[in-house]
C-alpha positions as CSV (number, residue, x, y, z in Angstrom):
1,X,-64.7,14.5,15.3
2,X,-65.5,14.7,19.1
3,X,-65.6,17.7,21.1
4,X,-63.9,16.2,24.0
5,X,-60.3,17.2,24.6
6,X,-58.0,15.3,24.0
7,X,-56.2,14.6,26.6
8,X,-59.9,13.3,28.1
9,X,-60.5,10.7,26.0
10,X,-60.3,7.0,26.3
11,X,-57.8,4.6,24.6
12,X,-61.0,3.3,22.5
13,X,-62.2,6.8,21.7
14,X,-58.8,8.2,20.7
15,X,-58.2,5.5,18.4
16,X,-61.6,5.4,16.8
17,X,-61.0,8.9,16.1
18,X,-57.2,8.1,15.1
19,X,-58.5,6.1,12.5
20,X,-61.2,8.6,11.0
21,X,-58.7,11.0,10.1
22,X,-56.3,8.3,8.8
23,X,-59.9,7.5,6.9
24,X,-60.1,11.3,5.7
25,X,-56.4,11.6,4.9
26,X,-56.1,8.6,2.6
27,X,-58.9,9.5,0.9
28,X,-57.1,11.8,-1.5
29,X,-60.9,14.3,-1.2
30,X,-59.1,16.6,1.7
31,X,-58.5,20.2,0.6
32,X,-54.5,21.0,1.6
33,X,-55.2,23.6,4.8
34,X,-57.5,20.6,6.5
35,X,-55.0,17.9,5.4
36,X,-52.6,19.9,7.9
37,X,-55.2,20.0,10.1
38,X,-55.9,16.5,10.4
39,X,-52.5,15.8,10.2
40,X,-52.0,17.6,13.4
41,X,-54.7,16.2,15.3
42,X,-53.9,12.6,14.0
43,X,-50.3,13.1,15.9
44,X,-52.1,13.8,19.0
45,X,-54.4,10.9,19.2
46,X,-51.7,9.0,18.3
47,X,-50.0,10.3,21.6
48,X,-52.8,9.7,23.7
49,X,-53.1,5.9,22.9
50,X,-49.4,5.6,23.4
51,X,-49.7,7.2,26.4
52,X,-52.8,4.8,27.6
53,X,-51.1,1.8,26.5
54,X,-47.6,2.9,28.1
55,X,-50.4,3.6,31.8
56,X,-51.9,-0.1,31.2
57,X,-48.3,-1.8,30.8
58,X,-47.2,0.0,33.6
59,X,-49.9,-1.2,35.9
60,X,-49.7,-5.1,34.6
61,X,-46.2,-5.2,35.4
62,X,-46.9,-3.8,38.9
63,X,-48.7,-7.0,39.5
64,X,-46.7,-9.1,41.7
65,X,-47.3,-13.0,42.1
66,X,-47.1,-15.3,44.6
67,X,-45.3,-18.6,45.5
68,X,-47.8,-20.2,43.6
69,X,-47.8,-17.9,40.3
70,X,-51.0,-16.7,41.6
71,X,-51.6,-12.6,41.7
72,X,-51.2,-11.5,44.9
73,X,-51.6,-7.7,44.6
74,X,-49.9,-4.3,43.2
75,X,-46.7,-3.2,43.9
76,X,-46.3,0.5,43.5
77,X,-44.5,1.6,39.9
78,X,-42.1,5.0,40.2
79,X,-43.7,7.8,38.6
80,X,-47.3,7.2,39.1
């Protein structure tokens, strides 16, 4: 597992790691104390990619078109 915290990692990084300890868990080979563990951190990764894919949704649909259909710019999106 990484050392970085959390709430510093990438999208790519969180769900790599996401799916080590899904790895580990299904395995069946995880003493019970680590299983919670794992458990735990799972449900924070699983957080953080929400929250990165909720931030990159967000910006796409701040992307406003012209007459044309062609991107134009970004309009600002409340809350950012």
């Amino acid at each position: 597992m990484s050392d970085t915290p959390i709430s510093e990692m990438s999208f790519e990084a969180a769900m790599r790691e996401l799916e080590q300890v899904v790895g580990q868990l299904e395995s069946g080979n995880v003493e019970l104390e680590k299983s919670i563990a794992l458990y735990e951190r799972g449900a924070e990764l699983k957080k953080r990619c929400e929250d990165k894919l909720k931030e990159a949704e967000e910006k796409v649909a701040a992307i406003t078109l012209d007459g044309d259909g062609n991107p134009k710019g970004l309009t600002p999106v409340e809350g950012m």
